[in-house]
N, C-alpha and C positions, 0 to 999 in steps of 0.2 A: 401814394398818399394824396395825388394832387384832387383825385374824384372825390375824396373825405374832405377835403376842403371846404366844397360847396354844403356839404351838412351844419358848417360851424354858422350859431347864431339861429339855427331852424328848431323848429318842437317838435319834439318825440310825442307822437300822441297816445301810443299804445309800444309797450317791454313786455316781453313774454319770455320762460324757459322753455326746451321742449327735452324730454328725458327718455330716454330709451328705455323701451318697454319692456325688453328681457331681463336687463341688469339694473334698472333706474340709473345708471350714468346722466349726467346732463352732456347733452349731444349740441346744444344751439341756443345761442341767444337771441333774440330778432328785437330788433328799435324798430318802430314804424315810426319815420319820420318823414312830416308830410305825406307827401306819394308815395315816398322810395321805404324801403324794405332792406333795413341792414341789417346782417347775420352775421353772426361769427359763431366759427364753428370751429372744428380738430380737424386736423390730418392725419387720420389711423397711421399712415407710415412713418409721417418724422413727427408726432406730436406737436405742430407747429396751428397757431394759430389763423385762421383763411377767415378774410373778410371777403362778404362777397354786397353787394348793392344791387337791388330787385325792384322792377315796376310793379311787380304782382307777384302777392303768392298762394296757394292752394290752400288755405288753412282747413277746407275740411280733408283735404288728403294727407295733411301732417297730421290729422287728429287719428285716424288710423295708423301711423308708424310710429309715434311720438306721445308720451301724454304731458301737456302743456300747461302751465302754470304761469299764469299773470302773475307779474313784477310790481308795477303798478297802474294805478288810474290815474294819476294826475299825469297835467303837461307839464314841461318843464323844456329850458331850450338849453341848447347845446353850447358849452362856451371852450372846451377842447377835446381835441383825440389826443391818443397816442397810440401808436404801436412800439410794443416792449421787447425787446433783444438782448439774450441773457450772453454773458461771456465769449460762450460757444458758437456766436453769429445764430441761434436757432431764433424766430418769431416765437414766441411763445407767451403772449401778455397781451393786451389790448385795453383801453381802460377811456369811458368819455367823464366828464365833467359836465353838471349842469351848472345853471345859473341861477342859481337858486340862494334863499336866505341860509340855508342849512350846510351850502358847501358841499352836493352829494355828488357822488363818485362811487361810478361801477366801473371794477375791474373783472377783466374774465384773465384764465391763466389754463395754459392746455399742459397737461401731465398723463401720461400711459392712457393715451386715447382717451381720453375723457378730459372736461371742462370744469373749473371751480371757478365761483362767485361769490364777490365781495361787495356790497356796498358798504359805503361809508360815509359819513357827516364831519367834516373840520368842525364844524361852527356850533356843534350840539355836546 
């Protein structure tokens, strides 16, 4: 967790989904925060959530594997993470928090190889 760290208090300038093309599963969520490129994805084998943090990514070669869908266009800065751990010791949840009037909160959740998303607003 400690390389998430240096994300807290930075702005997301661009969220995107990216969804598998055969099944429309969502396969990847990316923050571009700042420079860096944070993804979280599934672990086909144990349904476990993998964050991964990236200097650069290919977005027109994901646009070939994946079809992508903006989250949104505003900024908004980062006020926590979390990595989620169900009962079973599995990673399976991830979720940041903005800083925002509205109290917004995306959460990802890995289930049978595939990703679900949640935003939400406390304050609305």
């Amino acid at each position: 967790m400690t390389e998430l760290d240096g994300l807290t208090g930075k702005e997301v300038t661009q969220a995107f989904t990216l969804h598998d093309l055969e099944q429309g599963w969502l396969q990847q969520v990316v923050f571009q925060v700042e420079d860096t490129y944070l993804v979280v994805k599934v672990d086909a084998d144990t349904d476990e959530v993998i964050l991964d943090l990236l200097a650069a990514m290919d977005l027109q070669a994901l646009d070939k594997q994946f079809s992508r869908t903006q989250l949104s266009n505003q900024r908004k800065r980062i006020s926590y993470l979390w990595r989620m751990t169900n009962q079973r010791g599995y990673e399976d949840g991830f979720q940041l928090e903005f800083d925002d009037m509205e109290g917004t909160s995306v959460q990802v959740l890995a289930e049978a190889s595939r990703l679900y998303l949640t935003i939400f607003q406390r304050y609305r």
